[in-house]
N, C-alpha and C positions, 0 to 999 in steps of 0.2 A: 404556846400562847393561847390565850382562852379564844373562843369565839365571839366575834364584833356582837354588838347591841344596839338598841336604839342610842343614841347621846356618846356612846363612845369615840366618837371623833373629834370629840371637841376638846376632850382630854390629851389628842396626842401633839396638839398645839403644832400642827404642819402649817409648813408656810409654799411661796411659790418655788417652782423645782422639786419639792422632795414626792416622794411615790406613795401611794398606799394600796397594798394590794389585801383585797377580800376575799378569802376563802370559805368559812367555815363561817357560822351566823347561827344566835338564836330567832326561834322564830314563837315559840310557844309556850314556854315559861315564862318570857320577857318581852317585850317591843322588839322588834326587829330594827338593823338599821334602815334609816327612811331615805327616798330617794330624793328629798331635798339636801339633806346631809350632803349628799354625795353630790349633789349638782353644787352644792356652795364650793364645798373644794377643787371642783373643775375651774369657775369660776375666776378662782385665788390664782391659779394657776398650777393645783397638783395635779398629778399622774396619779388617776384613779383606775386601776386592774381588777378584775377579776376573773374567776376560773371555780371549777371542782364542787362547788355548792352554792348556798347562798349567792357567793358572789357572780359566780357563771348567770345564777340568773338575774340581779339586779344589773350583769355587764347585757344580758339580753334588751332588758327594758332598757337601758340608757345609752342602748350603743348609739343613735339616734345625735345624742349630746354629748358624745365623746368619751365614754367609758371605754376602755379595751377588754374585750374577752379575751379571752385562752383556752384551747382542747375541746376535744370533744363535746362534753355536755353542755357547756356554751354555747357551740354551733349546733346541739339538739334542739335547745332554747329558743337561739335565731331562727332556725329554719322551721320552727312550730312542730318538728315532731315530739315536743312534751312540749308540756304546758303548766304542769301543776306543780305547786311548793313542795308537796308532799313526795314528789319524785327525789328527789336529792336528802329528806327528812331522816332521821334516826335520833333511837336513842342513845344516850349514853352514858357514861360513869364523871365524879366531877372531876375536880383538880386533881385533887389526892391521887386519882387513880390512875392519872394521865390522860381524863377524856376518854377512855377506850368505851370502844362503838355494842351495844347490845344489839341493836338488829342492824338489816340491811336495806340500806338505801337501796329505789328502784332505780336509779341510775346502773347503779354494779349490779343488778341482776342483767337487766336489759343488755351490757357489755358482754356478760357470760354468757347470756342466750346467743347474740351473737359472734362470737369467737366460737362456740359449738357448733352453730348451724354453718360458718364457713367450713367444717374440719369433717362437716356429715357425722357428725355423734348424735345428733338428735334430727329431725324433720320439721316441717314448719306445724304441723298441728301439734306437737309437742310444744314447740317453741310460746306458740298464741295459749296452747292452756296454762301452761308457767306464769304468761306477763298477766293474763286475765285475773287468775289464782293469784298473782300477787297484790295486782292492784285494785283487787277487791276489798283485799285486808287493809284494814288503818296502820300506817305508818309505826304504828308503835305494838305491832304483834311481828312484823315480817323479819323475822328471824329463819333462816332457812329449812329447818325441818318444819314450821307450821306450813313455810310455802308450798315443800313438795308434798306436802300431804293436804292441803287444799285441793293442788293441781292433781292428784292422782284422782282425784276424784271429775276431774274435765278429760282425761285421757281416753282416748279409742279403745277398746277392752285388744286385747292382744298386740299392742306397738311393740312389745317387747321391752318395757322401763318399767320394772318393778319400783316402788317409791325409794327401798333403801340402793338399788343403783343408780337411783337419779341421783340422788343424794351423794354419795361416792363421786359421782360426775362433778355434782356443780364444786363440791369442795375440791375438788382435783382442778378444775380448769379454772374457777374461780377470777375473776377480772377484778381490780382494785381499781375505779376508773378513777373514783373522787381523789385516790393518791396518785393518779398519773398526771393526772392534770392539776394538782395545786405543785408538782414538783415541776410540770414543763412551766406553768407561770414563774415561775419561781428562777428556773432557766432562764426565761426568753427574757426577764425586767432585768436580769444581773448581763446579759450582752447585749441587750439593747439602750438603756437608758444612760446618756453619759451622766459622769459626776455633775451636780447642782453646782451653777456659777456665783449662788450667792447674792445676785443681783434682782432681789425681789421685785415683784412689776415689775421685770420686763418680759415680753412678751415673745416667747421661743417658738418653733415650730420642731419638733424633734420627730423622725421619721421611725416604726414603728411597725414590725407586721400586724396586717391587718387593718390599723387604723392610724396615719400619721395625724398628732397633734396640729391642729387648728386652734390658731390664738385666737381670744377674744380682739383682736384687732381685724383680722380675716372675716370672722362672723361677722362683725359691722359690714366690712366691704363689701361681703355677700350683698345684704341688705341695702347698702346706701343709695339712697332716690338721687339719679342724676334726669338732670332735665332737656328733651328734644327742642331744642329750641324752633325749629323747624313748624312744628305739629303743637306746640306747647304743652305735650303728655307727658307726664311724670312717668319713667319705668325706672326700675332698679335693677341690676342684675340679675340676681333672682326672675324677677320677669321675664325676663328675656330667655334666660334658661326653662324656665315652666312652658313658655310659649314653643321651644325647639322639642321638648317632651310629648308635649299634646299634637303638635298641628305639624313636626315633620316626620312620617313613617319610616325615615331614614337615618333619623338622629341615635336609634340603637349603634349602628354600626361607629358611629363616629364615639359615643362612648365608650365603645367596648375597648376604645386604645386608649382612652384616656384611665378604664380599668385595670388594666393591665399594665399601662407606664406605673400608676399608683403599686399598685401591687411588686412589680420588679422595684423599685425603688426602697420598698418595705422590709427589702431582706437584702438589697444593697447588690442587688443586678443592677446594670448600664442599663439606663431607662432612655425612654425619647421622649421626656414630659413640655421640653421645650420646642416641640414639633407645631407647626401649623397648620390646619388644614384647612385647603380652600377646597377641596371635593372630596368625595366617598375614596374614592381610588386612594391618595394621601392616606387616610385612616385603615385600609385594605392590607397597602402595601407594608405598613408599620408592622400589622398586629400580623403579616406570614414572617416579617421578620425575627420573630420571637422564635425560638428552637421547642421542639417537642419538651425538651428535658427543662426548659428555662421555666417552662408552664406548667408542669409536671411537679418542679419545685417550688415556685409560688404556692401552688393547693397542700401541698404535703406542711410547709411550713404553717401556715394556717391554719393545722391543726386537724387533718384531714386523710389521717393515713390510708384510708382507699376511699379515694375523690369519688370514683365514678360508683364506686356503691355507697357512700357514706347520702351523697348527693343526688342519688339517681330520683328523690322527687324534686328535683327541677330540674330534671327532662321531659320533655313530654313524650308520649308512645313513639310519635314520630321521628324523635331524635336522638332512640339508643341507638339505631343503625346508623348514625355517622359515625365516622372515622375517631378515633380518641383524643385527636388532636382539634378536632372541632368542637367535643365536646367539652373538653376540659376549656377552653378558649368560651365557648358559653356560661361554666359553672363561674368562672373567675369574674366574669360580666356580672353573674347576677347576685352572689355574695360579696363581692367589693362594691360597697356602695357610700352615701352618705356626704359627708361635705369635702373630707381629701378630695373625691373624684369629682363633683361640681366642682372645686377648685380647677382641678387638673383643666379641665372638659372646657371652663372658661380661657385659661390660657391659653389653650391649645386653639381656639375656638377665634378668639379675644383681634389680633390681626388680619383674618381670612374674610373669602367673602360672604362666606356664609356668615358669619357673625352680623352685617349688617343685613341680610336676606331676616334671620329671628330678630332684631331689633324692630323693623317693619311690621311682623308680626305680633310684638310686644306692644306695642303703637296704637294700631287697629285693635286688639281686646282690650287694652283698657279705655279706648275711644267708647267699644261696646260696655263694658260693664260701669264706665261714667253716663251713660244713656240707659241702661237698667234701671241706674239708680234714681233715675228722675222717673221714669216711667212706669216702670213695672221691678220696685222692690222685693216681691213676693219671691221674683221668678231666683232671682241673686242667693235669696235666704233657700232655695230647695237644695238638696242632695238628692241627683239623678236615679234612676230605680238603677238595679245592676244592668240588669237588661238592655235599658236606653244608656246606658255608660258603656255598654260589650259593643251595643250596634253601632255605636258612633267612633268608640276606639280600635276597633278593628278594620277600617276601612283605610286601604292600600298597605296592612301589614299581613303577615304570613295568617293566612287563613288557617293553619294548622296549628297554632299553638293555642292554649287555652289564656284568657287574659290576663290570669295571675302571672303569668310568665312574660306577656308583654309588656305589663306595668313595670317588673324587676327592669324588664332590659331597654324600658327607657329610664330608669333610674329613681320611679317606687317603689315605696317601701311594702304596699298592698294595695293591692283592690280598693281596697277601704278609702285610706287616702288619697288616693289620684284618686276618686266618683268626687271627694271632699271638697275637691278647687279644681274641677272640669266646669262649672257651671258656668262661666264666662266666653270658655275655649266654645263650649257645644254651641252658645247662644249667638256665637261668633259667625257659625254658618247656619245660612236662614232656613233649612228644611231641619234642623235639631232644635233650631231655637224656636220653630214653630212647635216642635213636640213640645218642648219642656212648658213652653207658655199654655197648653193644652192639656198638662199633665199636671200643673200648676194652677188650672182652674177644676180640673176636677176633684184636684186636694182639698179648697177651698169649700164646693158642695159639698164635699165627706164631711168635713169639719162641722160645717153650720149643721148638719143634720144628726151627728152627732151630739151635737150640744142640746139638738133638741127632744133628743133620745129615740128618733127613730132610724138610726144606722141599727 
């Protein structure tokens, strides 16, 4: 089948229930397919997949809105160790010829560098002049002999790798990543997805490793403003969960079993999604009752066949020396994320008493950010510096971890966006809200002096 393009979806006249999975994509002769495209069809109600190219990365950007990834270069994607189009890119031959590939995507070099460096064939400054040497070159030169004859030229003078036995090596060990991963999507949609009931609109929930479908019914619920009647404050659920993120230091833990019910349930382990927790202990006790091997296979299914190295940047320094059972129990918290496990996390959450302990919560900030907004609009419209976002969110959480890893495991997606919708939380307590109001007028002198050209 040829590779999707922009507008090609509209051609295959999918309705709700049927799958579309993305593999292979132009990006450079043609339009690419666009990620509206693919948001309408979630939309409709299809099972939108991707894996192994193009689509591994447009399942990166949309996991967010319910795309499903698959395998490895997917979770390269998710977890930002590649970033660019041109990693997965190559040329190739047309129809006629079957598509077959002239050069080498940087994805499958990256896979061979590492399957050698586990097996000790090569060393890591060999490793870094290969990936360097390759992705120096444009996408449509890296064919393997220009690579290693690039990189011979980055190599330590006596490593012992003449160019033509690199060469011998990499064609000998050679990793086909892009074809291991469009064949496990390819796997995972033919045992996971039941057959289409036919019953257009309506609204399914079909469970999924990695990510169970969330009907557009459930998104509403997320969202739907229910009113305090007490206080007369609008909060929505969502609120209420934002507010358990930001203001309790101990809400990681109570997620992390709601990650992990998610995840057991995704490949069809006895999960405890219908648990309640009225304290930390409840959510404790859940997540030691998970077996080494129960969690062990959650990460492998995921597409993750050595968790703790595939993963080890999100660990911090401090946290290779736990036990493996810990760690993997962390990796699963901070790659299981998104609206399954809000969902979950509310359930779970939804009877207990902590549930009305963050309601209270939810209450008081938007008490505060309805007073903002009469008084001091500026302060609402800022995005905190990183710095004033670290000091204020790391207070009563582990002083060891760095804050891109605390945002994951209260259930951000980065840094980035939790600084994005803290501005109400920080303003919330009077020694942050006096910074930002502080930090917020000195934005304002920049500005004017700017404008008048002597910044």
């Amino acid at each position: 089948m040829a590779p999707i393009a922009g507008g090609d979806v509209f051609g295959y006249h999918l309705v709700a229930g049927d799958v579309l999975v993305v593999i292979d994509g132009y990006f450079h002769r043609c339009p690419s397919v666009r990620h509206k495209e693919l948001l309408d069809l979630m939309e409709e109600g299809v099972q939108v997949w991707g894996a192994a190219s193009l689509g591994a990365l447009r399942a990166a950007e949309l996991a967010p809105y319910g795309m499903r990834g698959v395998g490895r270069i997917y979770h390269w994607y998710r977890n930002g160790q590649i970033d660019g189009d041109d990693e997965v890119a190559l040329l190739h031959l047309d129809a006629e010829h079957g598509y077959l590939p002239i050069t080498e995507p940087l994805v499958n070099i990256r896979a061979t560098i590492d399957n050698m460096l586990q097996d000790s064939l090569i060393n890591e400054s060999v490793a870094k002049a290969i990936i360097d040497a390759a992705q120096a070159l444009p996408f449509t030169d890296r064919d393997l002999p220009t690579i290693v004859d690039a990189a011979s030229d980055l190599l330590v003078p006596g490593c012992g790798l003449p160019p033509c036995r690199l060469l011998d090596l990499f064609r000998d060990r050679y990793v086909h990543q892009k074809q291991r991963d469009a064949l496990e999507v390819l796997y995972r949609v033919a045992v996971s997805v039941p057959p289409s009931t036919g019953e257009l609109g309506r609204a399914q929930e079909v469970e999924v490793c990695g990510r169970p479908r969330i009907s557009t019914r459930q998104h509403a619920a997320m969202r739907a403003w229910e009113l305090d009647t007490d206080t007369g404050q609008e909060i929505s659920t969502a609120d209420v969960l934002s507010a358990a993120r930001y203001l309790d230091p101990s809400f990681p833990r109570l997620r992390t079993a709601a990650a992990i019910a998610v995840a057991q349930s995704c490949i069809g382990l006895p999960g405890s999604a219908s648990t309640v927790f009225d304290d930390i202990t409840d959510s404790v006790n859940m997540v030691n009752e998970v077996s080494h091997e129960q969690l062990e296979l959650i990460l492998l299914s995921a597409g993750y066949p050595n968790p703790l190295l595939d993963l080890q940047c999100l660990l911090a320094p401090t946290e290779t020396k736990l036990p493996e059972r810990e760690k993997m129990i962390r990796l699963i918290a901070r790659t299981c994320r998104g609206l399954p496990v809000d969902h979950t996390t509310v359930r779970m959450l939804h009877h207990g008493l902590r549930w009305d302990r963050y309601c209270d919560f939810a209450i008081e900030v938007a008490a505060t950010r309805n007073h903002l907004t009469c008084i001091r609009p500026d302060v609402l419209a800022m995005t905190p510096s990183v710095q004033a976002f670290t000091d204020w969110f790391r207070v009563g959480r582990d002083p060891h971890l760095p804050v891109r890893l605390l945002v994951l495991d209260a259930g951000f997606d980065s840094v980035d966006t939790s600084r994005a919708g803290s501005v109400p939380y920080l303003a919330h307590q009077p020694f942050f809200g006096a910074r930002l109001a502080r930090d917020s007028v000195a934005r304002t002198k920049r500005d004017r002096r700017s404008a008048r050209g002597i910044w």
